[in-house]
N, C-alpha and C positions, 0 to 999 in steps of 0.2 A: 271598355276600360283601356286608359292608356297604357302601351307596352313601358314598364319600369328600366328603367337607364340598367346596363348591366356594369360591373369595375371594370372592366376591358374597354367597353365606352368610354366611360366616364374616365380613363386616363388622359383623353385629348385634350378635358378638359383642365386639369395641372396645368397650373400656373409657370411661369420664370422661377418666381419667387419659390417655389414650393421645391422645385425643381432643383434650385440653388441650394435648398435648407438638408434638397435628400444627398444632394452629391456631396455636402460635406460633411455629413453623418457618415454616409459610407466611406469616405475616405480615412474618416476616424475610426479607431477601434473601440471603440468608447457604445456603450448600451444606448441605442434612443431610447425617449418618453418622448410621446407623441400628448399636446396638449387640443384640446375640444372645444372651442368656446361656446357658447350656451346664445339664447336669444335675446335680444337686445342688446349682443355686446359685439366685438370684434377682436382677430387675434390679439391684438395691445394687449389686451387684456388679462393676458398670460406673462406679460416683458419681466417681471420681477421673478416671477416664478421659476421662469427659465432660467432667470442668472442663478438663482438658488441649485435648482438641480445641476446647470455646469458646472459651478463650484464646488459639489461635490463628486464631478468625475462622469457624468454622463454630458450625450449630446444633446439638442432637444429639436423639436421639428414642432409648428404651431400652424396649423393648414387652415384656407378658409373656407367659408361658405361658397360654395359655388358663384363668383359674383360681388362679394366681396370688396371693397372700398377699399384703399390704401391708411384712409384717417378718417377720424370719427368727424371731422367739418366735410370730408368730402360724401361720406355717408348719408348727411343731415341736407346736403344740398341736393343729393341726387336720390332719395326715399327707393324709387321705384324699382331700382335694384334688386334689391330684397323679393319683393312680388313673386308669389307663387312657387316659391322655391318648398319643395316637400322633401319628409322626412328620408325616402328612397332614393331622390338625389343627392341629398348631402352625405347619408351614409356612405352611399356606393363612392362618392368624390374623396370623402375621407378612406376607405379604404383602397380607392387607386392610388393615394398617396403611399399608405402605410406597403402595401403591393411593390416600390420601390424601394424598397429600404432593405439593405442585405439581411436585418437581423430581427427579428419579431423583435416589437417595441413596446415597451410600459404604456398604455393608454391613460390619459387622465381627462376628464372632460367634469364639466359647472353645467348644469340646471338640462336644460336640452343638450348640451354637450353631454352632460353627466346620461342621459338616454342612451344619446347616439354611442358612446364609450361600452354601453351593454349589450346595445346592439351588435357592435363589431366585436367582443369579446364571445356574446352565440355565435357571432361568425368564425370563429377560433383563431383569427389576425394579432392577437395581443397576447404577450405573455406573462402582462399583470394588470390589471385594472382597479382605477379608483375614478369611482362614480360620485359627485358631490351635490347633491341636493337634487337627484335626479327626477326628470321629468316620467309621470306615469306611462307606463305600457300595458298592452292589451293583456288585462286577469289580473291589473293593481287596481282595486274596485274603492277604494274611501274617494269623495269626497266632501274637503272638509270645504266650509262655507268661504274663509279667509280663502282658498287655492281658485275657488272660482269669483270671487271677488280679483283677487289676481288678475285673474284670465280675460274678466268682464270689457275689460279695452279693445279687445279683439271680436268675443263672444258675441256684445251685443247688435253686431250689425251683423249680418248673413255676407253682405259684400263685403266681408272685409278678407272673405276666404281668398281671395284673388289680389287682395293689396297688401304693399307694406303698411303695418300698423307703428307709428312710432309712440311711446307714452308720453305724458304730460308729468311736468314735472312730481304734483302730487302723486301720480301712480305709480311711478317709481319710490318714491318716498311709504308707498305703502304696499307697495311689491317685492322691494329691494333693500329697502335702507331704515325697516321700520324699529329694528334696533338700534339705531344711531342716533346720534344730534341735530340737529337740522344743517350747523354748520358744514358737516361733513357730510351729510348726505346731497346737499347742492353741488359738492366740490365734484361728487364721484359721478352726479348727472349730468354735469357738466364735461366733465373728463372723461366718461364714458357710455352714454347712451345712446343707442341709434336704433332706426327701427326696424322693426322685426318681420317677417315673415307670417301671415296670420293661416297661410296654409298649414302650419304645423301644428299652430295652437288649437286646430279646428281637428287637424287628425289625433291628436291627443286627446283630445272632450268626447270624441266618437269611436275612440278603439274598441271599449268594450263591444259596441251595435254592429262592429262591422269586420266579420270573420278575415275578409282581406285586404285588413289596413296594412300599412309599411311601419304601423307603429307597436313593432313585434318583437320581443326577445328571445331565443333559442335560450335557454335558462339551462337544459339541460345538459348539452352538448360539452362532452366530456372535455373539450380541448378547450375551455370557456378560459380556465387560468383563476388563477385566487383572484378574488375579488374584494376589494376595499367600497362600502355603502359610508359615505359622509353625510350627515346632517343637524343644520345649524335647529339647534332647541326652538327656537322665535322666529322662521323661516315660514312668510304668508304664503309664498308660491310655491313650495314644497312642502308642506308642513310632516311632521312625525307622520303621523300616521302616512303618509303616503310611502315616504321613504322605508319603512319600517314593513311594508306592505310589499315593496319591493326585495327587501331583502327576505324574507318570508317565501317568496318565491323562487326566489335565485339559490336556497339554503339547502334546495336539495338536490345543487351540483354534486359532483363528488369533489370538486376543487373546493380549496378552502374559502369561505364566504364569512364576511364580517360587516357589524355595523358599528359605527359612532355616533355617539350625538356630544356636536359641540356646544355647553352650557351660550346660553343667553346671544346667540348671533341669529340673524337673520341670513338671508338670499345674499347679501352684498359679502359674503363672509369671504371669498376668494380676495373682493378689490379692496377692501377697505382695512383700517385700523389694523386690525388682524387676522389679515390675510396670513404672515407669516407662522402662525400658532395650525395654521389649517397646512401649508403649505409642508410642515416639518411633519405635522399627523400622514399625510399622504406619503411622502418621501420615507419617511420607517417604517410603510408597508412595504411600496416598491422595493426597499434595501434588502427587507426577507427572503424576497424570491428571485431578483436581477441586482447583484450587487457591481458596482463600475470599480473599474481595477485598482483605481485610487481613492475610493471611496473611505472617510472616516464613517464607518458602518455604526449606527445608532443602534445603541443596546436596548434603551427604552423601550416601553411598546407604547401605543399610540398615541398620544396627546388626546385629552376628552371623556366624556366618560362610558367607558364599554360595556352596549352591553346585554350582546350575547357573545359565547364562548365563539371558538372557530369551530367550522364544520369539517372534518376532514381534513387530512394534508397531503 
């Protein structure tokens, strides 16, 4: 078994970029959110969101994948990038970032972002978390037909454990965008799909079988921080029941744990149309527990519809 990267490593491997995004959080006084992006996409993926949360007074920090591409054209010419990248590596890299940062940070992370976001939260790195359509972990036991139809791009070959897998238009369209229109679901594959890591999606399918996967959550770990569970209603590669499976699990933190399901969105619900509907539901969790000093503090409570109570506070 290969010895697993530890964060102390995995600081060498921080970026400029990353590097640049910590040293001007901590120059500010201002709360990071640290954003996670999920599989098949890249930081861009976050650029709206982040303006959102700076405009209301926080800094924001968007780190990559270990390896990582500058642009989704430079992404798409160079695939192999991606290759073999597991979920232990990009943990650990995302927490060598967060490791930087003078102030424990808001984590927010989308689909395997939204994982890895629960992972580092067992890890007690985060002092608030919101997980979005998160990918399952080892003892979230449904699968539903649609998540492995999802998955089947990767699934179906054995060697695909070792490569990057990128999707074809229609897979995306029925992984990501299968609540949308056709016009806008081409716009956002075009704007932002790149391919993926099939090392993850294969530790994911086989958590339950294998006592020492990396695809684990410390659920209980008191310093876990409230947690915010997102999920889009019409979401094929997360669906309810997984999401739902997760928060079921995570409910018997003693930190306050919560779920949403936003009516009629799919997977693509960060990038598309209404993203900002998801984006303002996450931000009036974060606002509850790390408010930024200039913050116009959201009275509302979440956007969507709630619905179990909070656990704890």
């Amino acid at each position: 078994m290969a010895k697993q990267a530890t964060p102390e490593a995995d600081a060498r491997t921080v970026t400029k970029d990353e590097l640049k995004q910590v040293d001007r959080t901590n120059e500010s006084a201002k709360t990071p959110v640290v954003f996670v992006h999920g599989l098949w996409l890249l930081p861009s993926s976050w650029d709206r969101w982040r303006t959102v949360f700076e405009e209301t007074g926080y800094t924001t920090v968007a780190p990559d994948w270990p390896d990582d591409p500058d642009t989704v054209e430079e992404a798409n010419e160079h695939p192999e990038v991606f290759a073999k990248r597991s979920l232990g590596q990009i943990s650990d890299h995302a927490e060598a970032v967060i490791g930087k940062l003078d102030r424990k940070p808001a984590v927010i992370g989308h689909s395997f972002g939204g994982l890895l976001t629960q992972i580092l939260a067992g890890r007690g790195v985060s002092a608030v978390s919101v997980a979005i359509d998160p990918a399952p972990f080892r003892g979230v036991l449904p699968l539903p037909i649609s998540a492995l139809r999802s998955s089947s791009p990767v699934l179906r070959n054995p060697a695909n454990r070792r490569r990057a897998v990128p999707l074809t238009y229609d897979q995306f369209r029925y992984a990501f965008a299968n609540a949308l229109g056709e016009d806008e679901a081409k716009s956002l594959y075009d704007e932002f799909a790149v391919p993926g890591s099939g090392e993850t999606v294969f530790q994911a399918a086989a958590a339950n079988l294998n006592p020492w996967t990396e695809d684990k959550v410390d659920s209980k770990n008191p310093d876990r921080g409230p947690l915010l569970i997102i999920s889009g209603e019409l979401d094929h590669t997360v669906p309810w029941a997984v999401a739902n499976a997760a928060y079921k699990r995570e409910k018997h933190n003693p930190g306050v744990t919560e779920i949403v399901r936003m009516p009629n969105r799919g997977h693509s619900l960060t990038i598309d149309n209404g993203w900002r509907e998801v984006a303002d539901t996450a931000l009036a969790f974060v606002e509850r527990f790390v408010t930024p000093p200039t913050s116009r503090r959201h009275q509302s409570e979440p956007q969507g519809q709630q619905t179990e109570s909070p656990v704890g506070r």
